[in-house]
C-alpha positions as CSV (number, residue, x, y, z in Angstrom):
1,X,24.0,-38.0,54.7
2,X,22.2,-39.1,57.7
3,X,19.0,-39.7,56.0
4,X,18.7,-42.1,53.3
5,X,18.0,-40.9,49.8
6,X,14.0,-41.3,49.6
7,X,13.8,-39.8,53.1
8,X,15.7,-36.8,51.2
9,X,13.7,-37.1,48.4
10,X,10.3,-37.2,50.2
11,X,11.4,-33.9,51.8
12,X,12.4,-31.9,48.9
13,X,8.5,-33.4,47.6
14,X,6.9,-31.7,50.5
15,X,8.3,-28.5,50.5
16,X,8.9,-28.1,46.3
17,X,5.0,-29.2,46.1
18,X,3.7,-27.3,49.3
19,X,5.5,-23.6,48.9
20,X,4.4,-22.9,45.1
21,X,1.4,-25.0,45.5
22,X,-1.6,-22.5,46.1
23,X,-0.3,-20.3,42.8
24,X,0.0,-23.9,41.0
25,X,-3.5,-24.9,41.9
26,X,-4.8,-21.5,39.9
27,X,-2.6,-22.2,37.0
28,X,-3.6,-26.1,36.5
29,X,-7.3,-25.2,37.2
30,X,-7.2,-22.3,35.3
31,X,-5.3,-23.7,32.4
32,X,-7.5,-26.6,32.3
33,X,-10.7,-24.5,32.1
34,X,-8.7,-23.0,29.0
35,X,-8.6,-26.3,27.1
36,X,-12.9,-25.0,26.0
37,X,-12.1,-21.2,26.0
38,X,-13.6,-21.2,22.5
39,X,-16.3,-22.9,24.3
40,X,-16.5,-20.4,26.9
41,X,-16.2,-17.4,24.9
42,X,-19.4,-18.5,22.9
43,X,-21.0,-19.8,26.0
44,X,-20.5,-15.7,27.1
45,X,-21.8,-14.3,23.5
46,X,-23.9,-16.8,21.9
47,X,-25.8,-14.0,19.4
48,X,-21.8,-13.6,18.0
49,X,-21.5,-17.2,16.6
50,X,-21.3,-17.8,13.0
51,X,-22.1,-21.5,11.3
52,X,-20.3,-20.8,8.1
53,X,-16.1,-20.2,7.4
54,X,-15.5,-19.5,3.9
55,X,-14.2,-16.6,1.7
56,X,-17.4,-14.5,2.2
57,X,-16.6,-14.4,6.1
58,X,-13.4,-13.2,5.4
59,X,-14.5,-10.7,2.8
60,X,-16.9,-9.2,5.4
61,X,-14.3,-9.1,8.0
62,X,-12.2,-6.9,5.9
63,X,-14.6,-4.5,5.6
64,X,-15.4,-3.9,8.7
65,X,-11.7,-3.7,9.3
66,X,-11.6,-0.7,6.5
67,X,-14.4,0.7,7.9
68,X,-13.1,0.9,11.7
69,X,-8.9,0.9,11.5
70,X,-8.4,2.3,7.7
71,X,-5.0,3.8,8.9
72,X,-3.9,0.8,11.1
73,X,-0.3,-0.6,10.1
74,X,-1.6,-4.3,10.7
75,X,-5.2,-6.2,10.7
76,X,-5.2,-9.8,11.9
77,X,-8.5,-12.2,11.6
78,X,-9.2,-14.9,13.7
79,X,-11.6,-17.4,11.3
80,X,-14.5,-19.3,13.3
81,X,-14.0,-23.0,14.0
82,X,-16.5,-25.5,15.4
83,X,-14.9,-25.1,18.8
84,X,-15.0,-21.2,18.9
85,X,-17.6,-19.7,16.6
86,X,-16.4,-16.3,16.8
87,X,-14.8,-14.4,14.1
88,X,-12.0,-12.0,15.8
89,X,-10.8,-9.1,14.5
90,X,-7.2,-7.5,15.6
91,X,-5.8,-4.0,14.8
92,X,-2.9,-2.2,15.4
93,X,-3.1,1.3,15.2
94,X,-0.3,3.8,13.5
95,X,2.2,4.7,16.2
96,X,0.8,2.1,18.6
97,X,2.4,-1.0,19.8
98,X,-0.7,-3.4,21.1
99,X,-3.6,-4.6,19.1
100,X,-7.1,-3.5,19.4
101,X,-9.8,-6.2,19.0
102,X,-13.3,-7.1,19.1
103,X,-15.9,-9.8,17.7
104,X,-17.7,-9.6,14.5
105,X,-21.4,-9.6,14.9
106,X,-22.5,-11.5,11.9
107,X,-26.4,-9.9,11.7
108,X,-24.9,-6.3,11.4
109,X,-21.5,-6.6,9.6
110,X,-20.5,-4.6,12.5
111,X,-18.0,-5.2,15.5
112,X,-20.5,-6.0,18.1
113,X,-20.8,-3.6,21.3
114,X,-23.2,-4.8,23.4
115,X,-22.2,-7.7,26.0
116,X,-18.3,-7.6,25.3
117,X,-16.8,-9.7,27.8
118,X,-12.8,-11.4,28.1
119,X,-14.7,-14.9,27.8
120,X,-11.8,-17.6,28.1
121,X,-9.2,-15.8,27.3
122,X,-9.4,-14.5,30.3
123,X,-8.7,-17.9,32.5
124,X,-6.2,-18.9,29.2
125,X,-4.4,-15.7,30.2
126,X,-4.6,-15.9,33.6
127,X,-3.1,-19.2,33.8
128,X,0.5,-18.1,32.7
129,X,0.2,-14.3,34.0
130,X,-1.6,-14.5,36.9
131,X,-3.5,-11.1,35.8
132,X,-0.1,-9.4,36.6
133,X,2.1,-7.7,34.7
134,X,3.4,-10.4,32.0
135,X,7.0,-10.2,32.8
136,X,6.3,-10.8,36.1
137,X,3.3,-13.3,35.7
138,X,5.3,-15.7,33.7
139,X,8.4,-15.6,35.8
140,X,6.7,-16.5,39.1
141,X,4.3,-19.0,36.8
142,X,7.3,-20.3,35.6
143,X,9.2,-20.8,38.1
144,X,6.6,-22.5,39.8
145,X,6.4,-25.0,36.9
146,X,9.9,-25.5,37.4
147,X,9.1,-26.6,41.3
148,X,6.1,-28.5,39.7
149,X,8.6,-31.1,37.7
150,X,10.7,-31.6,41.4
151,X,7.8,-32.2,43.0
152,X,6.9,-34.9,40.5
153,X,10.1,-36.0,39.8
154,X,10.8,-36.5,43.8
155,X,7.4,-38.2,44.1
156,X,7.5,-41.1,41.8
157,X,11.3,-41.6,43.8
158,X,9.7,-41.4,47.2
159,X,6.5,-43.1,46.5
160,X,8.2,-47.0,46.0
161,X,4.7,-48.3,46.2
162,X,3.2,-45.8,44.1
163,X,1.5,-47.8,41.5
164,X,-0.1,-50.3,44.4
165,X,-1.0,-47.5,46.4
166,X,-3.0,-46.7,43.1
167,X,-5.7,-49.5,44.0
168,X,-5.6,-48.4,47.5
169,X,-8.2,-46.0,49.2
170,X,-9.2,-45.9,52.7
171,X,-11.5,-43.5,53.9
172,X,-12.1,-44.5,57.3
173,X,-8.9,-44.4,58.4
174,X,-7.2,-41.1,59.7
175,X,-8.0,-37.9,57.4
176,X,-4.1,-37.5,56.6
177,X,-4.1,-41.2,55.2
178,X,-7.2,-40.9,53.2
179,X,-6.1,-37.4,51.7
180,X,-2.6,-39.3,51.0
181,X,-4.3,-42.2,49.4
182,X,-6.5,-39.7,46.9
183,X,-3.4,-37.9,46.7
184,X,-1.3,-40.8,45.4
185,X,-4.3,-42.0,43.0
186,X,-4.5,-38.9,41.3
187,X,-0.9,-38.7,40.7
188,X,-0.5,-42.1,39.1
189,X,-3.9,-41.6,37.0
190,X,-2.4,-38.7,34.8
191,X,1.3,-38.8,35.7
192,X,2.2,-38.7,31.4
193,X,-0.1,-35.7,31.5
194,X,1.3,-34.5,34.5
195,X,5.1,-34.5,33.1
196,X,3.9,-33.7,29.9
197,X,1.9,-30.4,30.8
198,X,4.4,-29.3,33.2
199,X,7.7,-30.1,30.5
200,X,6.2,-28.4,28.1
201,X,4.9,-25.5,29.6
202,X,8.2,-24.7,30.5
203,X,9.3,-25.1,27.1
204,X,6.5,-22.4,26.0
205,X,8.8,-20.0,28.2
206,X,12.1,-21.0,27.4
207,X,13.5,-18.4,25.6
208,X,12.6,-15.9,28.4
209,X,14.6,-17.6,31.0
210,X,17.3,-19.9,28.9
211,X,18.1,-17.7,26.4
212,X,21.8,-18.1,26.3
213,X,21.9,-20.3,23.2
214,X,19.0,-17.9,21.2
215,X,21.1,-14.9,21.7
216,X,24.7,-16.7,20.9
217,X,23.3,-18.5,17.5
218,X,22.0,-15.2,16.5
219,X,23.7,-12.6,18.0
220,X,20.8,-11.1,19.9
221,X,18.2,-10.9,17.2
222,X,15.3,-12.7,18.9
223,X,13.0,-12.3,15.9
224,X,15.4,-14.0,13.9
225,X,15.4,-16.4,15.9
226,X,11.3,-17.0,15.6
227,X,11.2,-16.3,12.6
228,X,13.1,-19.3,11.6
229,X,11.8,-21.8,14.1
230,X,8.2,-20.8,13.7
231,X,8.4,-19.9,9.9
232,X,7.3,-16.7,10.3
233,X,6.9,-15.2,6.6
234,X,9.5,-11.4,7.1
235,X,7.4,-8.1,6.9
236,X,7.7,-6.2,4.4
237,X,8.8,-2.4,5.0
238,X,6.0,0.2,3.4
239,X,6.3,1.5,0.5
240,X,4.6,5.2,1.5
241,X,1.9,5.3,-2.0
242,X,-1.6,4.0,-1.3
243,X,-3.1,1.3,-3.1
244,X,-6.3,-0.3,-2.8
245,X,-6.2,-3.9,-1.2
246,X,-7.0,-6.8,-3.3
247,X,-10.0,-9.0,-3.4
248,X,-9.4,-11.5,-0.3
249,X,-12.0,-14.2,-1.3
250,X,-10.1,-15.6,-3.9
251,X,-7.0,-15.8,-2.1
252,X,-8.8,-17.6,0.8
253,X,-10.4,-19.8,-1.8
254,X,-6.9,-20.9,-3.3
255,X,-5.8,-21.5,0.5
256,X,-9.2,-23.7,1.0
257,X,-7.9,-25.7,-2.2
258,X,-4.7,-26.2,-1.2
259,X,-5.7,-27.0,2.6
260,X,-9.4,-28.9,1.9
261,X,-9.3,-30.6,5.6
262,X,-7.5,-27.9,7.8
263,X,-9.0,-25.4,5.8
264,X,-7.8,-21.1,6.6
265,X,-7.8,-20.8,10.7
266,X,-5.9,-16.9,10.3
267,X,-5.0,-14.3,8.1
268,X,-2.8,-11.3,8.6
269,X,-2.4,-8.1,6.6
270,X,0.8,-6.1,6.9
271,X,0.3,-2.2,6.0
272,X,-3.2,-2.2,4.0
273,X,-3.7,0.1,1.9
274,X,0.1,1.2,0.9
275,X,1.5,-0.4,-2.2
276,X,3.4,-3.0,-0.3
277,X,0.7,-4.7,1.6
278,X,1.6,-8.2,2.3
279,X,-1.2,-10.6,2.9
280,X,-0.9,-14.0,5.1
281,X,-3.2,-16.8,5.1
282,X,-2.6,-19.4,8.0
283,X,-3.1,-23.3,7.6
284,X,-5.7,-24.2,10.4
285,X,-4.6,-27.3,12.8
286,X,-7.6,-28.8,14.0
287,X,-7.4,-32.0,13.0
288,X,-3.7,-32.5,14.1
289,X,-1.5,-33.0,17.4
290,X,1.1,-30.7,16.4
291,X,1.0,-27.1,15.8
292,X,2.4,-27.0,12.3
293,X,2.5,-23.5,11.2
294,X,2.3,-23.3,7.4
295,X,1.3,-20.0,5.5
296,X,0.7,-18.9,2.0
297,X,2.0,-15.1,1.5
298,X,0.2,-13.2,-1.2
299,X,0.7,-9.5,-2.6
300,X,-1.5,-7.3,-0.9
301,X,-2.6,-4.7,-4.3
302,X,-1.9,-7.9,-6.9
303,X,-3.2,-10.8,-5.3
304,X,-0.5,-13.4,-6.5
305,X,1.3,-15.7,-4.6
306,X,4.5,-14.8,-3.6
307,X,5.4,-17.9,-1.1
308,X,4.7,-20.5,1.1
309,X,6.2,-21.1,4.2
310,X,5.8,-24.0,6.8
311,X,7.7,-25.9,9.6
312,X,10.9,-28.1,8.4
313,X,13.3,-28.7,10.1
314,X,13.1,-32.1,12.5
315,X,13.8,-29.7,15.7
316,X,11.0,-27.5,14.9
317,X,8.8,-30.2,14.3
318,X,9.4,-31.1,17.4
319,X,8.7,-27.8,19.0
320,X,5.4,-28.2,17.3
321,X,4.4,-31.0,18.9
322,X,5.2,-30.0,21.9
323,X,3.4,-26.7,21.8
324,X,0.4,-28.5,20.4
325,X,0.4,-30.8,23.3
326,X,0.5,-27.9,25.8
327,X,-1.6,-25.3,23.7
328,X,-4.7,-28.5,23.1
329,X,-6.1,-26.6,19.8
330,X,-6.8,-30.0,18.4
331,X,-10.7,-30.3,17.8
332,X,-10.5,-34.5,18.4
333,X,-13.3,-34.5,21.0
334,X,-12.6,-37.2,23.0
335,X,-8.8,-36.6,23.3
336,X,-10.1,-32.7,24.0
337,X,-12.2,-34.6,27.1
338,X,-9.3,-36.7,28.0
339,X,-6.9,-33.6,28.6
340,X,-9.9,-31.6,30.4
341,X,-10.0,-34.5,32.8
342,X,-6.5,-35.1,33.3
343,X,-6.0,-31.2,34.0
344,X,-8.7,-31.6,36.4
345,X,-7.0,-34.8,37.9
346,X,-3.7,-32.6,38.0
347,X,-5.5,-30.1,39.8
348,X,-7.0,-32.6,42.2
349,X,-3.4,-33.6,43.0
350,X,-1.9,-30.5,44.1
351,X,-5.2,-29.9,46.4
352,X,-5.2,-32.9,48.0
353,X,-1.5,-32.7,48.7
354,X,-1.8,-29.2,50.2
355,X,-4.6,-30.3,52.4
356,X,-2.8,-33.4,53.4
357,X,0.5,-31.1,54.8
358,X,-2.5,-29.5,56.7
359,X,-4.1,-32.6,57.8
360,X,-1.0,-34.8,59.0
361,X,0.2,-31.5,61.5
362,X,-3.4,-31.1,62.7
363,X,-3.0,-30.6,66.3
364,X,-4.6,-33.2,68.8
365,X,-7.3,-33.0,71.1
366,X,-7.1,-30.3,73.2
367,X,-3.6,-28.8,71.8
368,X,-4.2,-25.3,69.9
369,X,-3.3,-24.4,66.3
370,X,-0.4,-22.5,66.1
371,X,-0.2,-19.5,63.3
372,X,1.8,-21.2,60.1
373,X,-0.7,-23.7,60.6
374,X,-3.7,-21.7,60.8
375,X,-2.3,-19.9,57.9
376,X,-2.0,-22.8,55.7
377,X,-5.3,-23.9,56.3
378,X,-7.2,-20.5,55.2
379,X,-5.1,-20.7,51.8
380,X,-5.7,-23.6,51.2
381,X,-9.7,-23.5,51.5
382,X,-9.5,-20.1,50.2
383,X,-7.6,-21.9,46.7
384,X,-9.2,-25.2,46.6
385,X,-12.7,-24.5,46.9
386,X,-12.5,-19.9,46.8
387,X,-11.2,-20.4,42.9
388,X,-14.4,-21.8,41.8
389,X,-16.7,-20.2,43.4
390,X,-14.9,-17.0,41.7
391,X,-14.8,-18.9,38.1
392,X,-18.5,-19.9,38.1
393,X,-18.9,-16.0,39.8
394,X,-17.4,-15.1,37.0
395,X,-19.8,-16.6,34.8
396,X,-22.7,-15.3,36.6
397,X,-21.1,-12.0,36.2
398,X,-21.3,-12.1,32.5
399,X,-25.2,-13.1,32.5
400,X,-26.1,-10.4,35.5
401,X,-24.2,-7.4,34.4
402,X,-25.7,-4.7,31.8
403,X,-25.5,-5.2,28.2
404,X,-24.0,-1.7,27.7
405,X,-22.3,-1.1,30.6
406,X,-18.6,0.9,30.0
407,X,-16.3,-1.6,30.8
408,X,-18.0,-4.5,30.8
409,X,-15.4,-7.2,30.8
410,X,-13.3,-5.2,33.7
411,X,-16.3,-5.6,35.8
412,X,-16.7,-9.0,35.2
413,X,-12.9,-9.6,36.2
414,X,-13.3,-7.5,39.5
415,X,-16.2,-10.0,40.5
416,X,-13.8,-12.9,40.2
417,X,-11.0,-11.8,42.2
418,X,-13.9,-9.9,44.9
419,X,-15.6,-13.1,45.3
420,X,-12.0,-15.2,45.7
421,X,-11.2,-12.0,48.1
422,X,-14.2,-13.3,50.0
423,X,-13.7,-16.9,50.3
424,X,-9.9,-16.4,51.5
425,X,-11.7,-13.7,54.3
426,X,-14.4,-16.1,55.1
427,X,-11.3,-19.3,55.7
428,X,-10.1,-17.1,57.8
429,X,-13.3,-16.3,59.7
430,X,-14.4,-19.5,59.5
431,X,-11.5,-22.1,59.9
432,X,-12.3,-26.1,60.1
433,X,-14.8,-28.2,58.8
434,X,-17.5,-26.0,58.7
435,X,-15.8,-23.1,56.8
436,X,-15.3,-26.1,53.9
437,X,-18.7,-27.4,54.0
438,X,-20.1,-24.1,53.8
439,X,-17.4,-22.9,50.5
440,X,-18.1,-26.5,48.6
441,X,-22.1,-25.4,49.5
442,X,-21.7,-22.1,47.8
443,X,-19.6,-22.9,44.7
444,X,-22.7,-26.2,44.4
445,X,-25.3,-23.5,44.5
446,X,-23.6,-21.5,42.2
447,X,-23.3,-24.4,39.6
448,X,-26.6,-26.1,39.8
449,X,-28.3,-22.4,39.3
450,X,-26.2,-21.4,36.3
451,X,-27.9,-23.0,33.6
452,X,-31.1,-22.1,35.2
453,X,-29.9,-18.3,35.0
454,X,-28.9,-18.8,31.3
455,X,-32.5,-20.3,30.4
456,X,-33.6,-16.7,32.0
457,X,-31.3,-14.4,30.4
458,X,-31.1,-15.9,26.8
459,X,-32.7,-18.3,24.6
460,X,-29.9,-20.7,24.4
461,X,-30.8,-22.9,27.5
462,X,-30.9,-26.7,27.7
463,X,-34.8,-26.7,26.7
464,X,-33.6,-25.3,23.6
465,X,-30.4,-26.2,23.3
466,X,-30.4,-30.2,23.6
467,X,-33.5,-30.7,21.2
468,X,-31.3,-28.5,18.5
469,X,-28.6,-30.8,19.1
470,X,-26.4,-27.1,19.7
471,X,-23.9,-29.5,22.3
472,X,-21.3,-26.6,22.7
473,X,-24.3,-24.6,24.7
474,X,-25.5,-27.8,26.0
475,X,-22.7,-29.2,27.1
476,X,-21.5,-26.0,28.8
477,X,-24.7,-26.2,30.9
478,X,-24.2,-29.4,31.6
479,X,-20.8,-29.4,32.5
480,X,-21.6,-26.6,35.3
481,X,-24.3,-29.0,36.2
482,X,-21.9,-31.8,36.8
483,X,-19.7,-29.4,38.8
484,X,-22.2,-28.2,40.7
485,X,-23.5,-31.4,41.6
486,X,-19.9,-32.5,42.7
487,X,-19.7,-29.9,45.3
488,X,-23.0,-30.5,46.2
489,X,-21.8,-34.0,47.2
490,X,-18.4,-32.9,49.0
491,X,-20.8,-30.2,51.0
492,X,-23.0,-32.3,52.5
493,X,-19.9,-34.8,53.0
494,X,-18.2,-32.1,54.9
495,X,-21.2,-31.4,56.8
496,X,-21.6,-35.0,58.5
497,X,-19.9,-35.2,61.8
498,X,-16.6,-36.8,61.2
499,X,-16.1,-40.7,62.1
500,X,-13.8,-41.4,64.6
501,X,-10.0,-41.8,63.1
502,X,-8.8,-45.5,63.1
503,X,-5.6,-45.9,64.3
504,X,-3.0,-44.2,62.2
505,X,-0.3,-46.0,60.0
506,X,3.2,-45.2,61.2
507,X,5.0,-42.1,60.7
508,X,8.3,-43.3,59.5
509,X,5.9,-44.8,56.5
510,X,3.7,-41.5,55.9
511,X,7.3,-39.9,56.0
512,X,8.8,-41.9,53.8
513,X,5.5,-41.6,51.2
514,X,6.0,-37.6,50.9
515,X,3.1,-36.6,53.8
């Protein structure tokens, strides 16, 4: 080995951080927006929320469910929480295999028409499929991930200095040693969250690509398999004779007893309206780290309790932690904050470290860009400053576009990727310092503006809003505030003229350090 083993290490850094890193920009940006997708959903239909979760909610919810998908082989609810508001309602139609849904609009009784929109599901999606076909989307997201961990991994082996280099940050001196400096702050800020989110995320996938051990312990039969490490109550098989379905208020009343602090987050109804209609009322985990899944299963015509289920064994106890540090569906707001900002510190990390491969093979005076480089360069202003412009786009899309227009939340979802089309068309128009001052300048204006285009559209704006003490609409608006005010900041930043570079620090050390 003719290179020592950091100087091996710092090379497998650079290229298992650099080669998946655009795509692992969207999915930690992405993914962190999803940690307020409840948020964002309301944010995007505020006349849908409801202040009140109890048996009546679920009683209307059923109706409207009898009313719209009588013949449907399955109904599932979504119940309203304080971070999402929205009661959800799935259906499966007879001789279909995906669910149908929409949002309950609680003046009407009625599944609301007007103003549908993907909300945050649609980054929450996007972040492990890309928008792709799933398959695909969460084989090159996870595969990725797994590139993620080496790159982490092989940075906290190559950075020796790391946790000094925390406390160090030099701005004056050459760009590729500032952008390494933010670069190696970042990563030592969050680096629990960083292994965490990337560990477990992986472990959200790994019965698609290690299922060896699934398929030998039960012969192939994956939903054996979940059904025992999630507790998944079995389906029953119909019985053919029709049956009216039994009063659900008292059955959610009896789960609210049994569960007075995590109170009923879902319910599912297997074959309504046939004799052997199963009904399933799921504990609600708000209050909790883990994801422990725990389920009361009553007869569907009768009403009595036939079972309880819930999560036992020490290994799937430990799943559920896991999963519930990935998945974030605590409502503990300050630990909610704390993930927000260390996804947005992880995010931070892969930018600057994409931007510093740039910035250390910049070219000197005189000496012309070749194509890799110039390549490199419009990705990565195209990722690190064209993704939000398209997210808050995206927003804007959902105040801008017609109430009633047919296929609303499309629409909104070809706005996002147009206007990322556009910023990766103007890098490549516009290359240097200018092209990122002018990006950052856009994505500020669209920010600041936001909430004022909110107070126009709808009566939920920070004049209202803060005085009602309503801080899930308030604090949306002021969290694109803050944003926008952030790129306002790098904009004008990037629009100075650039101090001369102090002399640089050797290259054996930026080598050494993973530049």
């Amino acid at each position: 080995m003719r290179q020592g083993f950091r100087q091996c290490m710092a090379w497998l850094h650079t290229w298992a951080g650099l080669i998946p890193g655009w795509i692992l920009f969207a999915v930690f940006l992405t993914g962190t927006a999803a940690y307020y997708r409840g948020e964002i959903s309301t944010w995007m239909r505020p006349e849908l929320r409801l202040t009140e979760n109890g048996p009546d909610t679920a009683a209307m919810a059923i109706r409207e469910l009898q009313r719209i998908a009588p013949g449907a082989t399955g109904w599932f609810i979504g119940l309203p929480t304080e971070s999402d508001p929205l009661l959800r309602l799935y259906w499966r139609p007879a001789g279909e295999r995906r669910f149908r849904d929409g949002i309950l609009d609680p003046a009407t009784g009625r599944v609301a028409q007007a103003g549908r929109s993907m909300g945050g599901e649609f980054f929450y999606r996007f972040h492990f499929e890309l928008h792709m076909p799933p398959i695909w989307g969460r084989w090159i997201v996870c595969l990725c991930a797994m590139a993620m961990l080496v790159a982490i991994l092989s940075g906290v082996i190559t950075h020796r200095r790391i946790f000094a280099d925390f406390f160090t940050f030099r701005p004056g001196k050459a760009g590729h040693r500032s952008w390494l400096d933010a670069h190696n702050a970042l990563a030592v800020l969050a680096l629990p969250y960083h292994l965490m989110i990337t560990y477990t995320g992986l472990l959200t996938l790994v019965a698609m690509f290690m299922p060896w051990g699934m398929q030998a312990a039960y012969k192939g039969d994956q939903q054996a398999f979940f059904a025992e490490a999630l507790s998944i109550a079995p389906t029953p098989r119909p019985a053919g004779q029709a049956a009216p379905l039994t009063d659900i208020a008292p059955l959610v009343a009896e789960a609210m007893r049994r569960w007075p602090e995590a109170g009923v987050r879902r319910i599912g109804i297997a074959f309504p309206g046939d004799a052997n209609a199963t009904v399933v009322l799921g504990r609600g985990d708000r209050h909790e780290l883990a994801i422990r899944r725990q389920e009361l299963v009553f007869s569907g015509t009768a009403g009595e309790l036939r079972g309880a289920t819930g999560i036992t064994l020490p290994a799937a106890r430990t799943v559920a932690v896991a999963f519930g540090l990935h998945f974030a569906r605590f409502e503990l707001p300050f630990l909610h904050l704390l993930f927000f900002l260390s996804g947005l510190a992880g995010t931070a990390m892969v930018g600057t470290g994409l931007v510093m491969w740039v910035a250390k093979r910049a070219p000197k005076r005189g000496e012309g860009r070749h194509a890799g480089l110039r390549l490199a360069e419009a990705l990565n202003m195209g990722t690190v400053f064209g993704l939000p412009v398209a997210m808050l786009g995206f927003f804007w899309a959902n105040r801008l576009l017609p109430a009633m227009l047919d296929q609303r939340p499309e629409w909104e979802i070809r706005i996002f990727f147009a206007l990322w089309l556009a910023a990766y068309l103007h890098a490549a128009l516009r290359p240097g310092r200018r092209g990122w001052a002018e990006q950052a300048a856009a994505a500020a204006l669209l920010g600041l503006l936001l909430p004022v285009l909110n107070g126009l559209t709808t009566r939920h704006h920070l004049g209202a809003s803060l005085p009602a003490g309503d801080w899930l609409m308030a604090g949306m608006d002021l969290g694109f505030l803050g944003f926008g005010l952030g790129f306002a900041l790098a904009a004008r930043r990037l629009w100075r003229a650039p101090r001369p570079a102090a002399a640089e620090a050797p290259p054996g050390r930026l080598r050494a350090e993973g530049a």
